[in-house]
TORGU-604081 format. One record per residue: residue in three letters; y, z, x of N, C-alpha, C in turn. Coordinates in pm, whole numbers. Atoms other than C-alpha are relative to their C-alpha. Example, Ala and Ser with C-alpha at 12.3 -4.5 7.8 and 13.67 -1.06 7.14 Angstrom:
// residues 2
+---------+--------+--------+--------+--------+--------+--------+--------+--------+--------+
! residuo !   n_c2 !   n_c3 !   n_c1 !  ca_c2 !  ca_c3 !  ca_c1 !   c_c2 !   c_c3 !   c_c1 !
+---------+--------+--------+--------+--------+--------+--------+--------+--------+--------+
!     Ala !   -119 !      0 !     89 !   -450 !    780 !   1230 !    120 !      0 !     90 !
!     Ser !   -119 !     -6 !    -82 !   -106 !    714 !   1367 !    109 !     73 !    -77 !
+---------+--------+--------+--------+--------+--------+--------+--------+--------+--------+
***
This chain:
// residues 185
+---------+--------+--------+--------+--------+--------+--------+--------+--------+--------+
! residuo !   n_c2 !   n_c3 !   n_c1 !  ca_c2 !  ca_c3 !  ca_c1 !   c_c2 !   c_c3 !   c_c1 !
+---------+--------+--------+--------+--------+--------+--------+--------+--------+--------+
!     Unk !     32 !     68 !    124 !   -351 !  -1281 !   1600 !    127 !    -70 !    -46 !
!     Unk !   -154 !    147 !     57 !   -102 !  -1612 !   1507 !    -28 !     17 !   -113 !
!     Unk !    -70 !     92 !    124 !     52 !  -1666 !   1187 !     58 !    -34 !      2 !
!     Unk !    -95 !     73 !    -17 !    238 !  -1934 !   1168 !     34 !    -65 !   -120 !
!     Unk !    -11 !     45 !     89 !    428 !  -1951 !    880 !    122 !    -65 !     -8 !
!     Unk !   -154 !     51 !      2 !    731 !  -2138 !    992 !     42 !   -143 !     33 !
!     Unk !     11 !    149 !     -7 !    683 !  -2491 !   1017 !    155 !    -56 !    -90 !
!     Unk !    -76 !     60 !     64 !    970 !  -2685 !    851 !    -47 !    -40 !   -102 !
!     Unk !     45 !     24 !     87 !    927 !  -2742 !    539 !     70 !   -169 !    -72 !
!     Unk !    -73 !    142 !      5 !    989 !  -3119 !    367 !    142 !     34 !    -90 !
!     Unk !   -102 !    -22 !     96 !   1291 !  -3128 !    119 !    -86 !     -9 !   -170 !
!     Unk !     73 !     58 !    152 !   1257 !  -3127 !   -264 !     -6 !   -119 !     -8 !
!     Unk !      1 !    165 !    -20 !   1297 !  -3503 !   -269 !   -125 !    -56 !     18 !
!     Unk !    180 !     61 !    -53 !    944 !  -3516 !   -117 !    -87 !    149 !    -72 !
!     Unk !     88 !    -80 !     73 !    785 !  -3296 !   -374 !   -178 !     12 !     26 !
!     Unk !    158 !      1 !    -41 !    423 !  -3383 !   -338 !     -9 !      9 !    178 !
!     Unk !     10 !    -65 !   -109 !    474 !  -3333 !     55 !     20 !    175 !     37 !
!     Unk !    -38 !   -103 !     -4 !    638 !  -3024 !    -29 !   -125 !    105 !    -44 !
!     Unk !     89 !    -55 !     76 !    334 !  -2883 !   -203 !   -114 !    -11 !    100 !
!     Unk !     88 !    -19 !   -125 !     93 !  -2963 !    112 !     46 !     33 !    110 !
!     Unk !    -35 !    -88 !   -122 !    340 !  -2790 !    348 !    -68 !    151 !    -81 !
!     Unk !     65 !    -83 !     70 !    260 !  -2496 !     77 !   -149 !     33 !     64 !
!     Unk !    150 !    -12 !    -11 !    -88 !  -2531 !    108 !    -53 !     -5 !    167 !
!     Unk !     16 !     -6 !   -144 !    -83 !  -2550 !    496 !     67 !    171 !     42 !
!     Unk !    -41 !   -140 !      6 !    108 !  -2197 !    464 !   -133 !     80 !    -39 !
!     Unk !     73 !    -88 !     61 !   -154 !  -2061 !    238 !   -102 !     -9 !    113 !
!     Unk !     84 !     52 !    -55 !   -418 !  -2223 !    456 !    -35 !     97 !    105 !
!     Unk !    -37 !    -71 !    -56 !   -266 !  -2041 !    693 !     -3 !    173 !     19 !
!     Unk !    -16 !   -187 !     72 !   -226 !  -1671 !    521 !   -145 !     -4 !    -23 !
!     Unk !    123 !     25 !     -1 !   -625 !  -1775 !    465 !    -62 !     64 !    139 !
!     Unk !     33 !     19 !   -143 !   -699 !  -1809 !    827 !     20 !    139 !     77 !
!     Unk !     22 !   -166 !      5 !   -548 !  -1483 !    877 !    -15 !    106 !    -14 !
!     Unk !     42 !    -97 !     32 !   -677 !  -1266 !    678 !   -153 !     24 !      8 !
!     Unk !    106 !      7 !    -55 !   -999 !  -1400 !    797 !    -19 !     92 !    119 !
!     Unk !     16 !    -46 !   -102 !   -959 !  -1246 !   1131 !     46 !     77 !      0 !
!     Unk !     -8 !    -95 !     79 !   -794 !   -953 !    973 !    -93 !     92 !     38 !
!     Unk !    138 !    -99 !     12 !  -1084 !   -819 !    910 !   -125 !     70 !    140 !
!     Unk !    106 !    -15 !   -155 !  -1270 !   -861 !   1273 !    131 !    135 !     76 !
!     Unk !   -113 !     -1 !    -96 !   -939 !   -773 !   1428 !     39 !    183 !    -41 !
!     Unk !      0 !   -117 !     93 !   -920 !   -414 !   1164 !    -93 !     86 !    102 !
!     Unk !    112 !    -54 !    -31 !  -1275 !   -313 !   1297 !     52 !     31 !    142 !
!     Unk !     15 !    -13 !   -146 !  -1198 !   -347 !   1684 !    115 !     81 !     35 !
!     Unk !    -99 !    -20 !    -18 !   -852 !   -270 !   1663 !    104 !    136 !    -92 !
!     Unk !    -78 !    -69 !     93 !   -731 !    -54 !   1391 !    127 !    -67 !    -77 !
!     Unk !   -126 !     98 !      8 !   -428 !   -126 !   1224 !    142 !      0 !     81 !
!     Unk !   -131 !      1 !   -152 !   -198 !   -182 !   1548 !    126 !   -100 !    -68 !
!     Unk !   -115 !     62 !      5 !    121 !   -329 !   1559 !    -45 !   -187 !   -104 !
!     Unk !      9 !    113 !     41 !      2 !   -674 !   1544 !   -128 !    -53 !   -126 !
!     Unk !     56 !    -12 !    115 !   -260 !   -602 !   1258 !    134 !     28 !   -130 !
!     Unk !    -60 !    -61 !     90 !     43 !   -448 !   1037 !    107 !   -146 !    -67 !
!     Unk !    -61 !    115 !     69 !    259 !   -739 !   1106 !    -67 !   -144 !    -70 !
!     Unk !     24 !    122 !     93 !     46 !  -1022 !    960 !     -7 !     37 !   -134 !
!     Unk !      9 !    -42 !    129 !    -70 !   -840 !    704 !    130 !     23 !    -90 !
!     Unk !   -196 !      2 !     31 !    358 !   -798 !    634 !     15 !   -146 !     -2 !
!     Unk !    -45 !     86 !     46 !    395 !  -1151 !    666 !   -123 !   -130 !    -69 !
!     Unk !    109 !     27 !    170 !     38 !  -1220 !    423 !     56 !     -8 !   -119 !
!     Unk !    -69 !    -60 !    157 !    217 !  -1004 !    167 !    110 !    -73 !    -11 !
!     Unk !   -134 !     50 !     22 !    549 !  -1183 !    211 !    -10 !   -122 !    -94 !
!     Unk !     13 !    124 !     48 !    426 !  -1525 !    146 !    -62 !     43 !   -180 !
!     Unk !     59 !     79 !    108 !    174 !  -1445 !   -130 !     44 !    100 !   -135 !
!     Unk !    -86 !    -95 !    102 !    441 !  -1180 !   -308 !    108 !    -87 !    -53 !
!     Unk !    -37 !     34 !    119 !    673 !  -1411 !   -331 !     82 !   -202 !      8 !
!     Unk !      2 !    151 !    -12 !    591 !  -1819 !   -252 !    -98 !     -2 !    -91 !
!     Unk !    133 !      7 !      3 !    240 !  -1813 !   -368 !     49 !    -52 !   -190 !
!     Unk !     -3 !      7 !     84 !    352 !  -1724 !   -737 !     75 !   -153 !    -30 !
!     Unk !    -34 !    124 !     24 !    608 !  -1986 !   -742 !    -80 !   -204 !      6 !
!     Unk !     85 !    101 !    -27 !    353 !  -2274 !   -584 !    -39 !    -36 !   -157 !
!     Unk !     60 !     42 !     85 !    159 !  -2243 !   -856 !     80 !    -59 !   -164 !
!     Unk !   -110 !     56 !     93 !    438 !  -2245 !  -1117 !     41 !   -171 !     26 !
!     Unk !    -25 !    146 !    -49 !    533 !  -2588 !   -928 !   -122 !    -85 !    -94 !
!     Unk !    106 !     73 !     74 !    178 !  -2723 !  -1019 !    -57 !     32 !   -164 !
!     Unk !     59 !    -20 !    150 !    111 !  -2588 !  -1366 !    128 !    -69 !    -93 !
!     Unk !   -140 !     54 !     70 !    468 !  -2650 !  -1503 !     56 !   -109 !     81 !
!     Unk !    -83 !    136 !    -60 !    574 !  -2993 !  -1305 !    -82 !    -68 !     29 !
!     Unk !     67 !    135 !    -77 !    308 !  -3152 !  -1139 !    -95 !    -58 !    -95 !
!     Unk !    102 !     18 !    115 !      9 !  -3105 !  -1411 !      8 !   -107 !    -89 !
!     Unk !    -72 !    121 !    191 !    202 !  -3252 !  -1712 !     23 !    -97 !     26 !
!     Unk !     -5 !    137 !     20 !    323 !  -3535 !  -1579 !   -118 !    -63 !     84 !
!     Unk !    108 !     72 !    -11 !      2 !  -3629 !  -1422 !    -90 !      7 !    -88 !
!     Unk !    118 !      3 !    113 !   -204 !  -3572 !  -1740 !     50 !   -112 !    -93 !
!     Unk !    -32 !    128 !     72 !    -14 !  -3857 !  -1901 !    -29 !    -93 !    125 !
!     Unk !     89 !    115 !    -79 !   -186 !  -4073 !  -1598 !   -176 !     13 !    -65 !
!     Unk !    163 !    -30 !    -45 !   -540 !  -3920 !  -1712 !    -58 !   -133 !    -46 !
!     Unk !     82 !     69 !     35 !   -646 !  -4244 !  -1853 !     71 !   -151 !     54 !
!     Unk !    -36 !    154 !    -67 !   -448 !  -4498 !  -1640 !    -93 !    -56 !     63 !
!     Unk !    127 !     91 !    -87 !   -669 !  -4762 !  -1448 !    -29 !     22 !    111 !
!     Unk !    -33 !      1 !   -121 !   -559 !  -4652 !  -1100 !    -61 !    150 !      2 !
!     Unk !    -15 !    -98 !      4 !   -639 !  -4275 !  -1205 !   -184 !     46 !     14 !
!     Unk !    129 !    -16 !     20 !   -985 !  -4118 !  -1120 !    -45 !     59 !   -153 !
!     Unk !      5 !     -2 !    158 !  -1154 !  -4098 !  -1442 !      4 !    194 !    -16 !
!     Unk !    -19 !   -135 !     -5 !  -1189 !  -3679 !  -1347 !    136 !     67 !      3 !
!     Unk !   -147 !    -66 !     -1 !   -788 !  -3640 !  -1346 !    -35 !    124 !    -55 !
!     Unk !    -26 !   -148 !     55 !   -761 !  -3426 !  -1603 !   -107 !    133 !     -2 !
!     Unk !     76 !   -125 !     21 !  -1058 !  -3223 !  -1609 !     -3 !     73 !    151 !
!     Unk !    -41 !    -84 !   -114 !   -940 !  -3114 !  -1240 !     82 !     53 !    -13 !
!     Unk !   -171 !    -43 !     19 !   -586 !  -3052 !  -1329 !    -27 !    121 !    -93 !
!     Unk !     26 !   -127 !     85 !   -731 !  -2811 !  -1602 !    -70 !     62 !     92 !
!     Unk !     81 !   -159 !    -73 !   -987 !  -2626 !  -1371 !     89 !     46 !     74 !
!     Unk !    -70 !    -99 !    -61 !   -718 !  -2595 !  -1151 !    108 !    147 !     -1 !
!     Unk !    -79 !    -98 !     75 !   -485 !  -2428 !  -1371 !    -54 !    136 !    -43 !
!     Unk !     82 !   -101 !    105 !   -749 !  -2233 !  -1536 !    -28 !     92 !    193 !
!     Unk !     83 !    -87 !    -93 !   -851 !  -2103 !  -1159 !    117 !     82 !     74 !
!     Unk !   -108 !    -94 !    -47 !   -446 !  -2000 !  -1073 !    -25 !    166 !    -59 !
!     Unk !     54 !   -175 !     40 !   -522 !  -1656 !  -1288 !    -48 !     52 !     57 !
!     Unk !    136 !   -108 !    -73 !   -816 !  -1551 !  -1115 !     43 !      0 !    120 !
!     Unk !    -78 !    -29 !   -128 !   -645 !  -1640 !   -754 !    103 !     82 !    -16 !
!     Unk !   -110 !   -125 !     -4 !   -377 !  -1424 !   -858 !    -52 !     99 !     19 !
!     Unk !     62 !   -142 !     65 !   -619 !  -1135 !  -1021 !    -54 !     30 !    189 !
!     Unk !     19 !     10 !   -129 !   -764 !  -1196 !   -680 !     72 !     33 !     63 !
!     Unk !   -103 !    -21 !    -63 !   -473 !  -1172 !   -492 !     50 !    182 !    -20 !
!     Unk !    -63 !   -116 !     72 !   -326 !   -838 !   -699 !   -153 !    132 !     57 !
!     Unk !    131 !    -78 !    -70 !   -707 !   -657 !   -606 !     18 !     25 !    172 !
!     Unk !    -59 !    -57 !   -159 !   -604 !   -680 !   -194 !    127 !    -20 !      9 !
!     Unk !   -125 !      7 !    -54 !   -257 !   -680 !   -189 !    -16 !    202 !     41 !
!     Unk !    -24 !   -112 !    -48 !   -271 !   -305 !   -201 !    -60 !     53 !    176 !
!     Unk !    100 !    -74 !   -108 !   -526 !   -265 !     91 !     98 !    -59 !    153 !
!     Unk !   -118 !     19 !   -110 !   -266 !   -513 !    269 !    129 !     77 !      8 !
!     Unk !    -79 !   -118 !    -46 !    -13 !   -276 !    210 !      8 !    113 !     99 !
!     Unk !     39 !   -114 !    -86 !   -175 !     -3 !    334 !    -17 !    -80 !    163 !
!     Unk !     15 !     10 !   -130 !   -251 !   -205 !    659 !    132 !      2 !     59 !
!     Unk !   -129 !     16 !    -30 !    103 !   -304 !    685 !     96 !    102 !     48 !
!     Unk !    -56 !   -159 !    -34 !    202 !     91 !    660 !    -80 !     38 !    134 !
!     Unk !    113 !    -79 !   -148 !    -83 !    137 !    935 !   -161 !     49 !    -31 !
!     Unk !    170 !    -51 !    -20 !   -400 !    252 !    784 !    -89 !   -111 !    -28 !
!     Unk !     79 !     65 !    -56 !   -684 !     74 !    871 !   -126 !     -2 !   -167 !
!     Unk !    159 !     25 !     78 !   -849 !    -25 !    506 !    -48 !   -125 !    -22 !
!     Unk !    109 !    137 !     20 !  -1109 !   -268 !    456 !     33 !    -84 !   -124 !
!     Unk !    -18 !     62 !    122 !  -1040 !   -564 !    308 !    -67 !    -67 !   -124 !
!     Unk !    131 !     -2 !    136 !  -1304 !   -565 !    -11 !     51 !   -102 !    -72 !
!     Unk !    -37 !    101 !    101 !  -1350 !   -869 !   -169 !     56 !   -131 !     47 !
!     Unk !    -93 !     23 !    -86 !  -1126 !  -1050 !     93 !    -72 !   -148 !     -6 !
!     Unk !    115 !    123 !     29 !  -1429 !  -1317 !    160 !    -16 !    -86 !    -76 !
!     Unk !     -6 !     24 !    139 !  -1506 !  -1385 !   -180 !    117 !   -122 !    -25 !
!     Unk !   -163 !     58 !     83 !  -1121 !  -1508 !   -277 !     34 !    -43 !    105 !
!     Unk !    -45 !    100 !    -92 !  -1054 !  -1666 !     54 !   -104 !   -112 !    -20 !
!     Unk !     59 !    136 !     19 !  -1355 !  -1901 !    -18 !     60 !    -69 !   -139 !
!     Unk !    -82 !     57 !    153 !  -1214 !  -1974 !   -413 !    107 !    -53 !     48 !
!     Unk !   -159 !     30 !    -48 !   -855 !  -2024 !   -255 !    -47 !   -145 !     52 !
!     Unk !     56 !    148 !    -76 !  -1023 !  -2288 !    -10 !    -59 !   -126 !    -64 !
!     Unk !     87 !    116 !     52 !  -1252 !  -2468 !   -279 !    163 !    -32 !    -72 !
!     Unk !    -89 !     53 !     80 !   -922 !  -2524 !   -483 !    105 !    -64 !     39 !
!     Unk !    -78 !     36 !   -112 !   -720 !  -2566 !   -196 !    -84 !   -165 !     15 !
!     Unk !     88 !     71 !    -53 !   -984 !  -2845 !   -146 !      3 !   -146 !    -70 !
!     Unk !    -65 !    114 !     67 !   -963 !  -3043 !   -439 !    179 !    -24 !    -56 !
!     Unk !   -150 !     86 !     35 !   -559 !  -3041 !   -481 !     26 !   -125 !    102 !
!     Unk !     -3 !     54 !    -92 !   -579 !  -3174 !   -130 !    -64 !   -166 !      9 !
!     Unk !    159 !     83 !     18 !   -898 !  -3412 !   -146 !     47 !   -107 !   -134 !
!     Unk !      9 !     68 !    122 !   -826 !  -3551 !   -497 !    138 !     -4 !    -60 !
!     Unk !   -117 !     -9 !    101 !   -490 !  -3467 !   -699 !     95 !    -15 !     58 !
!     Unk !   -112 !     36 !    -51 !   -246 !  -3497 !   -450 !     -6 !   -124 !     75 !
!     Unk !     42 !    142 !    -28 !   -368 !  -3846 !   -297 !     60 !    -61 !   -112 !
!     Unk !    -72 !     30 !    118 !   -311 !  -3920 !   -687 !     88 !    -17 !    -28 !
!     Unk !    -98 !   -112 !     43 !    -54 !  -3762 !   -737 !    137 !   -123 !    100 !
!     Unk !    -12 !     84 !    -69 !     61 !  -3998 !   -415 !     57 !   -114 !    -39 !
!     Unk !     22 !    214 !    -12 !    -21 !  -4354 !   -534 !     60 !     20 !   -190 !
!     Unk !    -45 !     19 !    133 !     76 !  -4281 !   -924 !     98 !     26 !    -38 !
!     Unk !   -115 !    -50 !     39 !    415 !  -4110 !   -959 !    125 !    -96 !     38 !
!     Unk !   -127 !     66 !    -24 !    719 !  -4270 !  -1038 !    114 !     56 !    116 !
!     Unk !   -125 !    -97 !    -37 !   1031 !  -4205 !   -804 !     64 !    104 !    -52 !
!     Unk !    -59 !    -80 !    124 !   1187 !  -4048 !  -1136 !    -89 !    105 !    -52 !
!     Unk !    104 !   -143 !     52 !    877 !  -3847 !  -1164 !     17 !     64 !     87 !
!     Unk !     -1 !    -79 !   -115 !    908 !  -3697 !   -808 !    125 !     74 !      5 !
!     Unk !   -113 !    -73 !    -23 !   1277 !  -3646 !   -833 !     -7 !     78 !   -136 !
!     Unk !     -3 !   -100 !    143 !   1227 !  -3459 !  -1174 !    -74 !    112 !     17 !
!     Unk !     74 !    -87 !    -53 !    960 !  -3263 !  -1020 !     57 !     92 !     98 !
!     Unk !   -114 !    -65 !    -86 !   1177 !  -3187 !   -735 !    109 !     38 !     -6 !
!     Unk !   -188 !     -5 !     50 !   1487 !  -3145 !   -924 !    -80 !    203 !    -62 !
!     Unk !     11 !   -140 !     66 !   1269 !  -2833 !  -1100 !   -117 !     86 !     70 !
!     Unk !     32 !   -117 !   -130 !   1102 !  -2680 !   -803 !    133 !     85 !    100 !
!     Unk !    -93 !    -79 !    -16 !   1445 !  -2643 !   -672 !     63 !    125 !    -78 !
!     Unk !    -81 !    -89 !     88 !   1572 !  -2503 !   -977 !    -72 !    132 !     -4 !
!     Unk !    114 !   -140 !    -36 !   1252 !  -2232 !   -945 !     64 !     57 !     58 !
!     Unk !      5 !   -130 !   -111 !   1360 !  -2091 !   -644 !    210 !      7 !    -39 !
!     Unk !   -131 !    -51 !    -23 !   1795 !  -2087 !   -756 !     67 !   -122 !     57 !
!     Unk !    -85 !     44 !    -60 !   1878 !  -2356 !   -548 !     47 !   -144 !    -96 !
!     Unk !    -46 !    137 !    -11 !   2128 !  -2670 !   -633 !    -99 !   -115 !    -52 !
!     Unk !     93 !    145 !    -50 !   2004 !  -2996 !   -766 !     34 !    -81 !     64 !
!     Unk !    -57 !     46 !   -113 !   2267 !  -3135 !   -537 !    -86 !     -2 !    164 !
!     Unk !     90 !     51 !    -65 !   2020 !  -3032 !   -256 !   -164 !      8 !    -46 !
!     Unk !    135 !     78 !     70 !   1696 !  -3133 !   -470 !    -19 !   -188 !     61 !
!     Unk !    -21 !    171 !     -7 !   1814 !  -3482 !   -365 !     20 !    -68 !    118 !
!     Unk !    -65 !     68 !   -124 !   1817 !  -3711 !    -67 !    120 !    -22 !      9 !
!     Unk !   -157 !     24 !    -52 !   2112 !  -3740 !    135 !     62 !   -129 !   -115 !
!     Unk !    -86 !    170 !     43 !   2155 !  -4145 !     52 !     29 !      5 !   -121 !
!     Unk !     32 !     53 !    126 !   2125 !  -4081 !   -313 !    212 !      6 !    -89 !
+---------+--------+--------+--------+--------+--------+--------+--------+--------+--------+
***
């Protein structure tokens, strides 16, 4: 069972790329906790059951939270002052709010199997309840950032909006706004 959560990721500089390497991670941590579950039943929790479920928990203990911080606090706001530009689908904002409004419940979601991934991670073999459920929610939302808000998100943002965005996704995780910034700049 692959997880592959090690792709290169873009720089802050390319903020809205940076946010669909994200979502190709999660996509990812999705994908395998799908087969998780087959892989539980036949297998128990073996070696290579313990480690995804170890690098599930890694990502969505402690990227996942931040992601969403990215999009509620940086990306949201300054695309809700597009919601009524000409170029802007007239549904901006009332996506940008469901999406926000649906980070909680993917968490609450999240916080309900993290323990059971624990336990697989330690070795015992429990079922992941609920698992289904919150991997399809993850996907529909996953669906429209993809599909709709980040296309947007794309064709409407200033340079000065991206590097401001990217100046405070760096600052999230500690790092430099020195590297927030393209080389040439």
């Amino acid at each position: 069972m692959k997880l592959q959560l090690h792709e290169p990721a873009p720089g802050f500089h390319h903020p809205i790329e940076l946010l669909r390497a994200c979502h190709r991670r999660i996509t990812n941590c999705l994908d395998a906790l799908e087969r998780l579950s087959g892989h539980l039943e036949q297998h128990g929790a073996d070696a290579e059951a313990q480690s995804a479920a170890r690098r599930v928990l890694a990502y969505f203990e402690q990227a996942a939270p931040q992601h969403h911080a990215d999009e509620d606090q940086d990306l949201f706001p300054i695309l809700h002052a597009y919601r009524d530009h000409p170029e802007a689908h007239p549904q901006l904002g009332e996506w940008m709010d469901r999406l926000s409004a649906e980070h909680p419940r993917l968490e609450a979601g999240w916080d309900a199997l993290e323990p059971a991934l624990q336990n697989i991670a330690a070795g015992h073999a429990d079922p992941l309840e609920g698992a289904t459920d919150w991997i399809q929610c993850y996907r529909t939302h996953l669906e429209l950032e993809e599909q709709a808000v980040l296309p947007l998100a794309d064709h409407l943002l200033s340079a000065e909006e991206r590097a401001l965005i990217g100046r405070s996704m760096a600052r999230r995780r500690g790092i430099p706004d020195a590297y927030a910034k393209p080389a040439d700049e």
